[in-house]
Steps between C-alpha positions, in 0.01 A plus 500: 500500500199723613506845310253654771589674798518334856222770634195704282369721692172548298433136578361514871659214803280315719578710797394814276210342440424393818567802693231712342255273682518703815603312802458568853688767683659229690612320208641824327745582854622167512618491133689813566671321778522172289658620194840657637588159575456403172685822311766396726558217341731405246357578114422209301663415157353793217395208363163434648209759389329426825763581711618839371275679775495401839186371621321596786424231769151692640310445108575127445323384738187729358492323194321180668290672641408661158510153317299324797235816466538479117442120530214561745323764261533210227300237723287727636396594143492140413275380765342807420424382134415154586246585742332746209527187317320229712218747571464560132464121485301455759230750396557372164389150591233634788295738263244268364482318826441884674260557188235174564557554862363834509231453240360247692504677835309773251242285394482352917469863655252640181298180457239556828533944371356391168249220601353803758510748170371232279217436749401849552525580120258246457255612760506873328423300183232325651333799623560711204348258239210465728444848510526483115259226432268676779450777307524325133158356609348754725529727185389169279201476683429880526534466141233226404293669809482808283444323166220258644344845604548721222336173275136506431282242656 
């Protein structure tokens, strides 16, 4: 019925793939120990794939841990994502409020600076365009002075 063979060798098993993850020294001595138990055993049927190699008993259990780290990468990186989320939304919705907020503490902590500037701008325009008209008609008058005097009587 199935043309293929029972075992491909190019096609890697889950305790291939699990052993390169390196487990603990621990681990490693006790699968040694583990897995004459398990050669001694009778061989399966040739008709299973899986069971053409004997599995070691030390790697099994190191594949949930790798799919409960795997799994915990995944949420991590979702809550991870969700949280870049809400504080795009958040700032999203809080931008304008942020905006008036700040313009108006602005205006609150400028508005006394710039009625002292306006005041004192004023003052130096008081003074300055009573200098000017002081000496508009001082020269006026030093003017008609020296006309009345230069006229004949």
């Amino acid at each position: 019925m199935n043309q293929q063979p029972a075992y491909d060798e190019s096609i890697p098993v889950l305790t291939e793939v699990v052993a390169e993850v390196a487990p603990p020294a621990d681990t490693v001595e006790a699968g040694a120990d583990a897995a004459a138990p398990v050669a001694a055993e009778p061989a399966p049927a040739p008709a299973e794939p899986v069971s053409a190699a004997p599995v070691p008993a030390a790697p099994v259990p190191a594949a949930p841990q790798t799919v409960a780290a795997m799994a915990e990468d995944f949420e991590n990186r979702a809550w991870h994502a969700l949280e870049e989320r809400l504080v795009a939304r958040v700032l999203d919705r809080l931008q304008d409020r942020v905006e008036l907020t700040l313009e108006d503490q602005i205006r609150t902590s400028l508005a006394p600076v710039l009625d002292h500037v306006a005041t004192r701008l004023a003052a130096e325009l008081r003074e300055g365009l009573q200098q000017t008209v002081e000496q508009v008609v001082a020269r006026a008058v030093a003017q008609e002075l020296a006309h009345l005097k230069s006229r004949p009587a």
